[in-house]
N, CA, C, O and CB atoms as a CASP TS submission, in Angstrom:
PFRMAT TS
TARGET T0000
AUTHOR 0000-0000-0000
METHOD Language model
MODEL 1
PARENT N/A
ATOM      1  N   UNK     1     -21.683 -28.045 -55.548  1.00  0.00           N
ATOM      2  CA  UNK     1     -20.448 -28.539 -54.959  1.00  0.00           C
ATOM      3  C   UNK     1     -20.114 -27.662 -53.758  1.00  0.00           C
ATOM      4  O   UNK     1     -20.161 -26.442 -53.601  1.00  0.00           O
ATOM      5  CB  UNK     1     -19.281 -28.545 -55.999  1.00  0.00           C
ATOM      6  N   UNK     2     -19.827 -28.479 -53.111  1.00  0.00           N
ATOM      7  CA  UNK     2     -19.336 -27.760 -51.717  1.00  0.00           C
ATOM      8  C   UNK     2     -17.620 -27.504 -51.497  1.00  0.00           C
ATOM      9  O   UNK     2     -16.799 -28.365 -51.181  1.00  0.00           O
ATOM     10  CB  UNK     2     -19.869 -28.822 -50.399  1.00  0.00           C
ATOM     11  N   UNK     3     -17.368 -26.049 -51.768  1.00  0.00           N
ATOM     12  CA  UNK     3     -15.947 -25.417 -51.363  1.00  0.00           C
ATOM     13  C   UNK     3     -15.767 -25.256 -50.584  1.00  0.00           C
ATOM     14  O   UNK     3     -16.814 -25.207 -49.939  1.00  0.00           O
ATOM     15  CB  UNK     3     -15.486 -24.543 -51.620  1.00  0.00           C
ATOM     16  N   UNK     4     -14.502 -24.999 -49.696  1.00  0.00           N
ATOM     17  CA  UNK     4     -13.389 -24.747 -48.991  1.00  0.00           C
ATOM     18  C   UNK     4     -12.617 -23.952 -48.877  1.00  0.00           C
ATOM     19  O   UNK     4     -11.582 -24.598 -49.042  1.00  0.00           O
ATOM     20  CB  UNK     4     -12.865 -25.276 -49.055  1.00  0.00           C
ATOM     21  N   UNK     5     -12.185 -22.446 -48.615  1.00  0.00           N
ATOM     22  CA  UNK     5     -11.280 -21.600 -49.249  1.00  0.00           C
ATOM     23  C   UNK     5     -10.286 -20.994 -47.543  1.00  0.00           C
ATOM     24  O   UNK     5     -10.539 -20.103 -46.731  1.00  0.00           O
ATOM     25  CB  UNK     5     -12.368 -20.180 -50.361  1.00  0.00           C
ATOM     26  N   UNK     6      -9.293 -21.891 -47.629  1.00  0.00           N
ATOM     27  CA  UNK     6      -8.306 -21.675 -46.273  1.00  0.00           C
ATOM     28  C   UNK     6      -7.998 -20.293 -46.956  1.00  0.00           C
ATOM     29  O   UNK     6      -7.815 -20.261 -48.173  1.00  0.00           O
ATOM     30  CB  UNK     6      -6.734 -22.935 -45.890  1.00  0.00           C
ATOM     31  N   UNK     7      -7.934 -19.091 -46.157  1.00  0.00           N
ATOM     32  CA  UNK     7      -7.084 -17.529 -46.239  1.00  0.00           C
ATOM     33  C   UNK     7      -8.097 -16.795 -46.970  1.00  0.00           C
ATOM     34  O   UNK     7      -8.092 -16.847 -48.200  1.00  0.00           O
ATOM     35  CB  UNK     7      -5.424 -17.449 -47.175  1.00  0.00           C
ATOM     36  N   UNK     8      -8.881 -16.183 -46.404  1.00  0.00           N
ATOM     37  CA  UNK     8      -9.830 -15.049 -47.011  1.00  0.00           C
ATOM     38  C   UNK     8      -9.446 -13.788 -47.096  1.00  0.00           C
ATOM     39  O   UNK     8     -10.214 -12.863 -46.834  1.00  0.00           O
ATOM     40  CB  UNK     8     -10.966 -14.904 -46.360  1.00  0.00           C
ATOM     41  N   UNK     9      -8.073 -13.599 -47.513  1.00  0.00           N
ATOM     42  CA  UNK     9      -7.467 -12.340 -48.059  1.00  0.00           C
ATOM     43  C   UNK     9      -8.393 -11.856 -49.216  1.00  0.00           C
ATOM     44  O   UNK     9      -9.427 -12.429 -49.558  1.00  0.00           O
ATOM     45  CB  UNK     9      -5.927 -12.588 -48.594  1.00  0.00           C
ATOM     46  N   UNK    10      -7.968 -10.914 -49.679  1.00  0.00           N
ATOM     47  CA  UNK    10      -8.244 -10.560 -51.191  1.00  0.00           C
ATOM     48  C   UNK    10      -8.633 -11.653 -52.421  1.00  0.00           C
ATOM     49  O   UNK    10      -9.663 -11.673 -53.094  1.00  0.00           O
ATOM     50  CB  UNK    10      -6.973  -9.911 -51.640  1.00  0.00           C
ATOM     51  N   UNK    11      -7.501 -12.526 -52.487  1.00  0.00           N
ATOM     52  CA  UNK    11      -8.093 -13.565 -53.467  1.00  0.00           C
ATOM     53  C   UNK    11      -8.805 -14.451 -53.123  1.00  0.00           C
ATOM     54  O   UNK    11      -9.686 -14.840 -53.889  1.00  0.00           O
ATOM     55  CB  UNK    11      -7.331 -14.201 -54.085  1.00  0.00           C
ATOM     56  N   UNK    12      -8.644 -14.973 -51.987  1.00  0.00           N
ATOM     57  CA  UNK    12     -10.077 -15.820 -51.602  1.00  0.00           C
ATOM     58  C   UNK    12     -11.202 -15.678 -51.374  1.00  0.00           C
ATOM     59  O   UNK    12     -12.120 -16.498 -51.394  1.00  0.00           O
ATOM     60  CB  UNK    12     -10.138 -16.316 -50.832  1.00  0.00           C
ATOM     61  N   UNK    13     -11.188 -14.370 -51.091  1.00  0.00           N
ATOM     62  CA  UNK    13     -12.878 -13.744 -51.210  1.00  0.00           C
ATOM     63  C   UNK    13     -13.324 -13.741 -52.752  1.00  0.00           C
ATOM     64  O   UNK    13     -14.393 -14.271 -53.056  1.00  0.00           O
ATOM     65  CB  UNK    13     -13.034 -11.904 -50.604  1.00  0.00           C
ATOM     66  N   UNK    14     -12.571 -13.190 -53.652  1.00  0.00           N
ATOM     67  CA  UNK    14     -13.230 -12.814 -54.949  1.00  0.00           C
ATOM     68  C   UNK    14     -13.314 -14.115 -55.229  1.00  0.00           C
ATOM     69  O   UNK    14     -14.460 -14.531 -55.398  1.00  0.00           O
ATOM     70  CB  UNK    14     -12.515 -11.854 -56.053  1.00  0.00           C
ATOM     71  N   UNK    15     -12.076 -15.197 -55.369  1.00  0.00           N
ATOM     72  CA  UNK    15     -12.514 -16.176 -55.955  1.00  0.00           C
ATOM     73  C   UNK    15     -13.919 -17.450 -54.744  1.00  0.00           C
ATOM     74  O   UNK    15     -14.746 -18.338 -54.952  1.00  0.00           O
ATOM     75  CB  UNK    15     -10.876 -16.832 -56.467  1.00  0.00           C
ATOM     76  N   UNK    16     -13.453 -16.821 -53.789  1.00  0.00           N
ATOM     77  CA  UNK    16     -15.135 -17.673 -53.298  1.00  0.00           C
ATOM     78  C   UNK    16     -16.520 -16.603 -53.691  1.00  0.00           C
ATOM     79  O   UNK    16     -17.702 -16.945 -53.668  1.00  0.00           O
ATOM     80  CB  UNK    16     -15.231 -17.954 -51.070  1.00  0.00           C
ATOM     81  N   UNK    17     -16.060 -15.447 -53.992  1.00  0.00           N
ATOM     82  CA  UNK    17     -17.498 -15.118 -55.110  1.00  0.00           C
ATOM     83  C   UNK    17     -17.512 -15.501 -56.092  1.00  0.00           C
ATOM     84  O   UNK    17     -18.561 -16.004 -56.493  1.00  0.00           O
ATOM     85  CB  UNK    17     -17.870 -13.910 -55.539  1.00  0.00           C
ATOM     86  N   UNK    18     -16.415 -15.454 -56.908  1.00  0.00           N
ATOM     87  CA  UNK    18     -16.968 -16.290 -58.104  1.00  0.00           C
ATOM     88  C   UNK    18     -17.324 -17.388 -58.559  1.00  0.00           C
ATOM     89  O   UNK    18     -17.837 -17.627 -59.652  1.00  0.00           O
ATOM     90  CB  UNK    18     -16.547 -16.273 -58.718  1.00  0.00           C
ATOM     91  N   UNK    19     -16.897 -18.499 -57.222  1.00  0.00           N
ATOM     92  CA  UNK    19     -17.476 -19.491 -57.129  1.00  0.00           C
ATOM     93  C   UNK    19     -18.925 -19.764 -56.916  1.00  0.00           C
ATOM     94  O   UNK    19     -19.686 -20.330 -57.701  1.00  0.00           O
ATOM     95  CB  UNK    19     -16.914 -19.900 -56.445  1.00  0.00           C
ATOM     96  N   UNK    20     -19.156 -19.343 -55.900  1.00  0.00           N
ATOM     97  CA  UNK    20     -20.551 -18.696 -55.185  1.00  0.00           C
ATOM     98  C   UNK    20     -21.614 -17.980 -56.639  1.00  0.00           C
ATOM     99  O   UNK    20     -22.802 -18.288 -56.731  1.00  0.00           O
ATOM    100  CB  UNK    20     -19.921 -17.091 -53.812  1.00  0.00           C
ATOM    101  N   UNK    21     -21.180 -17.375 -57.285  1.00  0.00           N
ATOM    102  CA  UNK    21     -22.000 -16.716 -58.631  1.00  0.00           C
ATOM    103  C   UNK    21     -22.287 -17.648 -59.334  1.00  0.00           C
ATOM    104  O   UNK    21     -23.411 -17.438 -59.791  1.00  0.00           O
ATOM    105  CB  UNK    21     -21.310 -15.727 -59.572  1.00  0.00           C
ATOM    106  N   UNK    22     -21.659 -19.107 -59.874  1.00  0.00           N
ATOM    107  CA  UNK    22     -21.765 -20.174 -60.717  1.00  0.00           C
ATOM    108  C   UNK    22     -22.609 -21.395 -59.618  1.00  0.00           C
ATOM    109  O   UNK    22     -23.155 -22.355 -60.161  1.00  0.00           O
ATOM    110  CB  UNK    22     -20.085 -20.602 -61.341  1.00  0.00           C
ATOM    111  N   UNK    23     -22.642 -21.284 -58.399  1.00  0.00           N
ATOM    112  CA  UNK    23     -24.009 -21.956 -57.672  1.00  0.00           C
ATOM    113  C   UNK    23     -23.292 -22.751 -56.853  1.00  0.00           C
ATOM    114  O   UNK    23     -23.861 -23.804 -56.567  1.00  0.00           O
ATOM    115  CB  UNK    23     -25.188 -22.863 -58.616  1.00  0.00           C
ATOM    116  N   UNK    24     -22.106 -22.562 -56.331  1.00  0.00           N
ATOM    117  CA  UNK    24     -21.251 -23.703 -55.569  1.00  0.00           C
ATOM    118  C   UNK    24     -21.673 -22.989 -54.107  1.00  0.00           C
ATOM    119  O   UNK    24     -22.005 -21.819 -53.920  1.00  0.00           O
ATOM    120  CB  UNK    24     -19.248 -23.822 -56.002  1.00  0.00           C
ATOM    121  N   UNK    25     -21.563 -23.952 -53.247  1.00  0.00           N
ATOM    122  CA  UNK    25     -21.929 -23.533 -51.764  1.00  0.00           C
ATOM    123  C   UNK    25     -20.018 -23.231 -51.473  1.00  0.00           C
ATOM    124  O   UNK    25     -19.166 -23.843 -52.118  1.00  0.00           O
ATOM    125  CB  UNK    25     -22.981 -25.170 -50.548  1.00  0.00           C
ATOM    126  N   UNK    26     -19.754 -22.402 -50.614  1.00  0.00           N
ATOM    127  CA  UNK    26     -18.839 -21.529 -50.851  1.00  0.00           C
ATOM    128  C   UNK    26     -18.516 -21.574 -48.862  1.00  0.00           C
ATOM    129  O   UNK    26     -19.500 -21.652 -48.127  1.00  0.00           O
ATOM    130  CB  UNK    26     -19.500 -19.904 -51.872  1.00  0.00           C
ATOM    131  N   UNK    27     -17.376 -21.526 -48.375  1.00  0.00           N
ATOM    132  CA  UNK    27     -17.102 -21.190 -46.798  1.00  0.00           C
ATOM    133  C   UNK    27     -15.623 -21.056 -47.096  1.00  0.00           C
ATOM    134  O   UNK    27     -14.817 -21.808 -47.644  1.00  0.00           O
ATOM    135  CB  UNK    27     -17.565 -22.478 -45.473  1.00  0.00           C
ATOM    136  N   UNK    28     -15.491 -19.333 -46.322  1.00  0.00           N
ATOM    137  CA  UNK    28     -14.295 -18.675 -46.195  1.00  0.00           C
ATOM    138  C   UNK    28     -14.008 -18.994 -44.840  1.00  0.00           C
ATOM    139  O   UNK    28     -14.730 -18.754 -43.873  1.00  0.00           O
ATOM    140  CB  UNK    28     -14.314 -17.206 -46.523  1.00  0.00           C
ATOM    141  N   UNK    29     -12.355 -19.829 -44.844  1.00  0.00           N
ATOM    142  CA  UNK    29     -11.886 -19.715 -43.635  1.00  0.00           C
ATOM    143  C   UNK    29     -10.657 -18.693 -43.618  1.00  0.00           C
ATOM    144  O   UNK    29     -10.073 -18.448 -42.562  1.00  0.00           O
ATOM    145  CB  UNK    29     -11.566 -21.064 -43.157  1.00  0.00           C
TER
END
């Protein structure tokens, strides 16, 4: 699955890694 994560503060990074760790294609804006 392809994510989306508007605000790559602190929580959007970890949670687009932990997305990213379970096999999702992952882009921090």
């Amino acid at each position: 699955m392809r994510v989306t994560i508007y605000g790559s503060g602190y929580v959007g990074l970890v949670t687009g890694a932990c997305l990213a760790e379970v096999g999702n294609h992952v882009l921090c804006v």
